[in-house]
NUDOMAR-75576 format. One record per residue (C-alpha): residue number from 1; residue in three letters; chain; x, y, z. Coordinates in nm, 4 decimals. Example, Ala and Ser with C-alpha at 12.3 -4.5 7.8 and 13.67 -1.06 7.14 Angstrom:
2
- k/r/c/x/y/z
- 1/ala/A/1.2300/-0.4500/0.7800
- 2/ser/A/1.3670/-0.1060/0.7140
REM end
This chain:
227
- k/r/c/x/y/z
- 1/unk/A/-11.5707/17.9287/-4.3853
- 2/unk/A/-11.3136/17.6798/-4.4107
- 3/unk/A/-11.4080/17.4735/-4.0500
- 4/unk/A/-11.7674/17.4155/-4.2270
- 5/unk/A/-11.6264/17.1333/-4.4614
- 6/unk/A/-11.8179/17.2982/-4.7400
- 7/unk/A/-11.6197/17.4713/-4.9707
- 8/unk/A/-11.4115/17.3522/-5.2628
- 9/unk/A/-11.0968/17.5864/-5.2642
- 10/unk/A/-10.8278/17.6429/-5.5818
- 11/unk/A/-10.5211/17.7251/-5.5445
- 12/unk/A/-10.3326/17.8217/-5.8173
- 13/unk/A/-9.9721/17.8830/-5.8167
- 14/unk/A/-9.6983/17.9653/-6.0576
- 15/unk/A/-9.4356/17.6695/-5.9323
- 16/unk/A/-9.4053/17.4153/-5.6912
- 17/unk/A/-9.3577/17.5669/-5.3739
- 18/unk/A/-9.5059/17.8884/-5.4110
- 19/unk/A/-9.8331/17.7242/-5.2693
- 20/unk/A/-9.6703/17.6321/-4.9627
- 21/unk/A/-9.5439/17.9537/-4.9425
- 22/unk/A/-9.8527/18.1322/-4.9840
- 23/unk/A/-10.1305/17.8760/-4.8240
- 24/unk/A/-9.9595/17.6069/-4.7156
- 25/unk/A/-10.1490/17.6723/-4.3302
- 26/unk/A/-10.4464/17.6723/-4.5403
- 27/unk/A/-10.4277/17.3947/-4.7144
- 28/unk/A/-10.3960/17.1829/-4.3921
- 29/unk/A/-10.6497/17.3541/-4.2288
- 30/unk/A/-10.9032/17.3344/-4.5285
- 31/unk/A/-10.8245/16.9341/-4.6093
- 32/unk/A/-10.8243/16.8561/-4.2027
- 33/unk/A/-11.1976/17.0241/-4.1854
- 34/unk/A/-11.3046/16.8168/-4.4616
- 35/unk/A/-11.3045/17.0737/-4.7647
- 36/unk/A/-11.2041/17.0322/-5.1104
- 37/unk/A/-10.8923/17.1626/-5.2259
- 38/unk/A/-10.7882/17.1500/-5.5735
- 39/unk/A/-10.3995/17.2946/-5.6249
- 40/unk/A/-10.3049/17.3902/-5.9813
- 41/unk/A/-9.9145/17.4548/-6.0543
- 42/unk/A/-9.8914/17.6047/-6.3812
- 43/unk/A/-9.5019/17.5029/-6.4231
- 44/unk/A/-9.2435/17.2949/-6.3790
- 45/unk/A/-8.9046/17.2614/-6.5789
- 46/unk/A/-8.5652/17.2035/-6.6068
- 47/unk/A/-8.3610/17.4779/-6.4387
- 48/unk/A/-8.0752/17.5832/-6.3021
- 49/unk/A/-8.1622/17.7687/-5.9677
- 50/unk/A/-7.8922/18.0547/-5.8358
- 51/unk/A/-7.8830/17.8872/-5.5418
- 52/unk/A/-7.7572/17.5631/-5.6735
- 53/unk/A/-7.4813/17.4143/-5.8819
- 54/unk/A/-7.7231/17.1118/-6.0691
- 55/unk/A/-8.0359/17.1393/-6.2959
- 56/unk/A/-8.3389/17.0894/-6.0920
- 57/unk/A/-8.5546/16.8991/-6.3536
- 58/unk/A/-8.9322/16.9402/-6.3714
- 59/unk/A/-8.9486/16.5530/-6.3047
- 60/unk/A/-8.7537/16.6211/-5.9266
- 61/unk/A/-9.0116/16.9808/-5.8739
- 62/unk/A/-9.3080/16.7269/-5.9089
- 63/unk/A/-9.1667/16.4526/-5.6952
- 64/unk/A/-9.1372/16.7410/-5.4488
- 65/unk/A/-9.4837/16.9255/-5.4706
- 66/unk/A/-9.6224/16.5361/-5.4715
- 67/unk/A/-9.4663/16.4659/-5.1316
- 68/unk/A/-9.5259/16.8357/-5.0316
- 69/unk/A/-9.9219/16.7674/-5.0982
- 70/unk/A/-9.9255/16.4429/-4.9084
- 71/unk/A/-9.7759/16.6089/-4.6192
- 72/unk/A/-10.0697/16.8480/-4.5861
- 73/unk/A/-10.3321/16.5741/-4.6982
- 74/unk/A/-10.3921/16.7117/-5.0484
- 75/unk/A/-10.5043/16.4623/-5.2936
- 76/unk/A/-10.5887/16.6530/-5.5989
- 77/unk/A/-10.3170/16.8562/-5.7795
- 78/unk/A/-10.1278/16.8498/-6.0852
- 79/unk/A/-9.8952/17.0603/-6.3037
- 80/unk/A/-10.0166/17.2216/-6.6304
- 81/unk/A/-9.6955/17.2862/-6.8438
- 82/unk/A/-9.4055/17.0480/-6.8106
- 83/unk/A/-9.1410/17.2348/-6.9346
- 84/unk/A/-9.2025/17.6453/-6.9143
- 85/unk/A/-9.0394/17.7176/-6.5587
- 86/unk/A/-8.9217/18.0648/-6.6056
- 87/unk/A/-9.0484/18.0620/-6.9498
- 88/unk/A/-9.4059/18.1146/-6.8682
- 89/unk/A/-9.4183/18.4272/-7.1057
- 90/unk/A/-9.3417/18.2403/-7.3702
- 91/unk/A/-9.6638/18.0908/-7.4079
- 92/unk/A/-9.9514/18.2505/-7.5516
- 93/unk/A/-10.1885/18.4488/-7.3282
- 94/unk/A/-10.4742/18.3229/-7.4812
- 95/unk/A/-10.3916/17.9672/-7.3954
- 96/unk/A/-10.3140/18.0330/-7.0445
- 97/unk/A/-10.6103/18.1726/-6.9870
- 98/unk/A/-10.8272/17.9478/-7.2221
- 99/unk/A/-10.6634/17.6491/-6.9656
- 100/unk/A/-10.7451/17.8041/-6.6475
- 101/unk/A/-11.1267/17.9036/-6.7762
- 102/unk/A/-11.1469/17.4850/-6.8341
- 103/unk/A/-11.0014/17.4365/-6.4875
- 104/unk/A/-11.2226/17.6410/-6.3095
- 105/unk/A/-11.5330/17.5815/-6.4986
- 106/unk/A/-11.4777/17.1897/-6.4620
- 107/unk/A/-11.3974/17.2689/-6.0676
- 108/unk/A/-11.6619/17.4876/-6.0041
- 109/unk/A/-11.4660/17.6283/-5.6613
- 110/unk/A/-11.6249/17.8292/-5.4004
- 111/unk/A/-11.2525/18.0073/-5.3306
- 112/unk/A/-10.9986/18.1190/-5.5004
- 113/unk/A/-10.6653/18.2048/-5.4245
- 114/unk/A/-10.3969/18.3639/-5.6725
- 115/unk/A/-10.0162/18.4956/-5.6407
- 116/unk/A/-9.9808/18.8730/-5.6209
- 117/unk/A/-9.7584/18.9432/-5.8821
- 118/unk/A/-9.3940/19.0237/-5.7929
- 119/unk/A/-9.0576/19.0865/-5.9832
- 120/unk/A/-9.0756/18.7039/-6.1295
- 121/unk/A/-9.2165/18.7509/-6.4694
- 122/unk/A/-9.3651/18.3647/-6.4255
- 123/unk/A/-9.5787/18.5297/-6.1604
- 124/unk/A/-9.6627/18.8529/-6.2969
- 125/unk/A/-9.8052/18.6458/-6.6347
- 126/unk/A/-10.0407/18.3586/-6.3759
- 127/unk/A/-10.1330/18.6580/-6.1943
- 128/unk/A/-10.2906/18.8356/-6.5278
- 129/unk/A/-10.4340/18.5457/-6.6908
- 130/unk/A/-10.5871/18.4591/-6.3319
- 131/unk/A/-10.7411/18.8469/-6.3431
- 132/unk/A/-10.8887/18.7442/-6.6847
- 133/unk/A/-11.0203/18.4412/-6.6096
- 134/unk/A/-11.1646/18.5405/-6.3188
- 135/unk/A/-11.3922/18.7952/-6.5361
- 136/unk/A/-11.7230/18.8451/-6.3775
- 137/unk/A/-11.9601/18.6140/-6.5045
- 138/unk/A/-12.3528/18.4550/-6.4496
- 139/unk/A/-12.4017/18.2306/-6.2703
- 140/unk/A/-12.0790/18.1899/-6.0661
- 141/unk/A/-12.0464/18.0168/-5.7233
- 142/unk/A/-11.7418/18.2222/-5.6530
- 143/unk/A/-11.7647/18.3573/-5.2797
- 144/unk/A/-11.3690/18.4763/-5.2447
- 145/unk/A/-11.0662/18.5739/-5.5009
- 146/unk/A/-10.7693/18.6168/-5.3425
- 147/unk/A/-10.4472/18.6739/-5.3612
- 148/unk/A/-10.1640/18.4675/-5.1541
- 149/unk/A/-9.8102/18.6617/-5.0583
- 150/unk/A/-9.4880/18.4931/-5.0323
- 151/unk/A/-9.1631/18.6312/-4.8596
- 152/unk/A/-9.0055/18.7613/-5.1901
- 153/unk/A/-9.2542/18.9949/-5.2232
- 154/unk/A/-9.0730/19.2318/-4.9810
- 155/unk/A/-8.9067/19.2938/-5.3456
- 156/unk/A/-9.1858/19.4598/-5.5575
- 157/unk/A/-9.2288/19.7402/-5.7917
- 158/unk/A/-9.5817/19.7641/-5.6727
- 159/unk/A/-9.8000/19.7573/-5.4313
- 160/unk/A/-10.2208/19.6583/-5.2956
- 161/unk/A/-10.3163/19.9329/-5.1157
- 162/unk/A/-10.6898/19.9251/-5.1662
- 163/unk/A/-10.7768/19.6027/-5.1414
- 164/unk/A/-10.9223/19.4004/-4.8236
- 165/unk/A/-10.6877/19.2335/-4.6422
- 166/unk/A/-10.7414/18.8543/-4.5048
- 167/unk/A/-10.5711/18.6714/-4.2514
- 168/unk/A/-10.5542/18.2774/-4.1606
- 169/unk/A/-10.4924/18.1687/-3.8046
- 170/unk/A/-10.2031/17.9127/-3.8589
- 171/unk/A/-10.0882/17.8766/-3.5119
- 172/unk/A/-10.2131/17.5149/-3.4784
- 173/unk/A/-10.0652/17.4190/-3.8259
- 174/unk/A/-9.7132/17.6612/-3.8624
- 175/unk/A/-9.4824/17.2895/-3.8327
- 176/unk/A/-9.7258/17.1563/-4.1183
- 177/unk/A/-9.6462/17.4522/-4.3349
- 178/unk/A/-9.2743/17.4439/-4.2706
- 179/unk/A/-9.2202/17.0991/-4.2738
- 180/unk/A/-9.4042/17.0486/-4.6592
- 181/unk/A/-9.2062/17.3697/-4.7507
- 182/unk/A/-8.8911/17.1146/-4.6456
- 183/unk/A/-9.0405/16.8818/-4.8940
- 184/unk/A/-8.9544/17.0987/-5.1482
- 185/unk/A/-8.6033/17.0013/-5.1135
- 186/unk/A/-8.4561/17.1556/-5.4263
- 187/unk/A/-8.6049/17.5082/-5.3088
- 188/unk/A/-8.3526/17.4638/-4.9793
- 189/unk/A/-8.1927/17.7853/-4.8477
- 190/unk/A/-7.9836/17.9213/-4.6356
- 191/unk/A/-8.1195/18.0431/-4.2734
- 192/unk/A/-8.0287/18.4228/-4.3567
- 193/unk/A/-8.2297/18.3533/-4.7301
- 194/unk/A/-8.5947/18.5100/-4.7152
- 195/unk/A/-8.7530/18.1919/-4.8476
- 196/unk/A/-8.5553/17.9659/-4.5903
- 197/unk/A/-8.7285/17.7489/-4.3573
- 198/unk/A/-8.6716/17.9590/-4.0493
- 199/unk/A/-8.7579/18.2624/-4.2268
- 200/unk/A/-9.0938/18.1768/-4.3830
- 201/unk/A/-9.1512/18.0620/-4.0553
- 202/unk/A/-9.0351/18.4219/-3.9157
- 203/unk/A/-9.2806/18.5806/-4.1939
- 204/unk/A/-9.6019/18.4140/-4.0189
- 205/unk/A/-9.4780/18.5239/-3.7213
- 206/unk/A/-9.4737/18.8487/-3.8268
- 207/unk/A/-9.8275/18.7966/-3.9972
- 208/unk/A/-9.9479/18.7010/-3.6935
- 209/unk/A/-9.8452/18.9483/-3.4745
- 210/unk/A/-10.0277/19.1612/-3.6739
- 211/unk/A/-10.3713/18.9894/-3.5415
- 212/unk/A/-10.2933/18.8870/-3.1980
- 213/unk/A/-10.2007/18.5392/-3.2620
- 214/unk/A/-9.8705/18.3600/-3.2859
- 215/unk/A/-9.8635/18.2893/-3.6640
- 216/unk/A/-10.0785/18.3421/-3.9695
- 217/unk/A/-10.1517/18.3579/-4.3472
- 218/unk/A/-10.1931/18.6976/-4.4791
- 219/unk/A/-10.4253/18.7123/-4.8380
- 220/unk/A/-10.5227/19.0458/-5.0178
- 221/unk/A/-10.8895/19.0057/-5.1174
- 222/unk/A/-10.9973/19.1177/-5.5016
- 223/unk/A/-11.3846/18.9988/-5.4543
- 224/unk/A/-11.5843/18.8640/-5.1812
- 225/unk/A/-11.9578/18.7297/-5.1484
- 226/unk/A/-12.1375/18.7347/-4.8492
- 227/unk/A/-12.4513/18.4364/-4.9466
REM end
């Protein structure tokens, strides 16, 4: 459990934002109790959002998950490719999953959480290589896999119906979430957008309604460990 100041979580997400948008409660909740937490981005780029009329350039994206990370007390997290946002699938499989075997292996994390794929090929290609790397193997401290959801998912060709689902109380730490999603400035939509500020913060209240509380993290569990 995360309030035991024991574990050493990873977090692995396919740009910066997505893990705010997926565990940004937990984050703050894991770093305040005194855990490790080791966040992984695979990309960053230069890229011309939809929503906006300038290149966003990888350089700004890390600026933003740096600040993001400070907000929530994160100190260890870094971006793997420089220069593949939206491009992901232009890499090898081999050497995205050759990278995040290194990662974990160097790591050695008790928990780890993973984006359920969705309609963003970036995010359908993390969440493969993650299912590879995450091969059973001797040996392995491993307690939880997990996957995080993010609003956009409400788009998805496909859905988890067997797996366990896991929930986060984020009631105490909802204006932490939201506020390092803000630090994300570049990722900025409007209120009626589903990754706005007012609706991610409308998802966890959904999320938590769903448990009795007034907001929460919902995860979709792939393995669990009881020790």
């Amino acid at each position: 459990m995360i309030t035991s100041g024991m574990e050493r979580i990873l977090i692995i997400a396919p740009h910066a934002d997505d893990e705010v948008l997926g565990c940004g409660g937990l984050i703050e909740k894991a770093c305040r109790f005194n855990n490790h937490v080791k966040v992984v981005v695979m990309t960053v780029g230069d890229v011309k959002h939809p929503h906006s009329t300038e290149i966003v350039t990888g350089e700004t994206r890390k600026k933003e998950l740096k600040d993001a990370m400070g907000f929530l007390g994160c100190t260890d997290f870094g971006v793997v490719y420089n220069d593949k946002d939206s491009i992901l699938d232009t890499v090898p499989r081999l050497e995205i999953i050759s990278k995040l075997d290194e990662i974990i292996t160097n790591y050695l994390p008790t928990m780890i959480f993973i984006p359920l794929p969705s309609y963003h090929q970036d995010h359908n290609i993390l969440f493969e290589s993650c299912f590879a790397a995450l091969r059973p193997k001797p040996n392995q401290l491993i307690k939880l896999i997990a996957m995080y959801e993010y609003p956009l998912i409400s788009w998805q060709y496909q859905k988890f119906w067997n797996t366990g689902e896991l929930y986060v109380d984020i009631t105490d730490t909802i204006q932490k979430k939201i506020g390092a999603f803000q630090m994300h400035k570049s990722q900025m939509r409007p209120p009626n957008h589903l990754i706005s500020p007012e609706n991610v913060k409308k998802w966890a209240e959904m999320r938590g309604m769903e448990i009795g509380v007034a907001y929460a993290e919902k995860y979709y569990i792939l393995r669990s460990q009881i020790l």
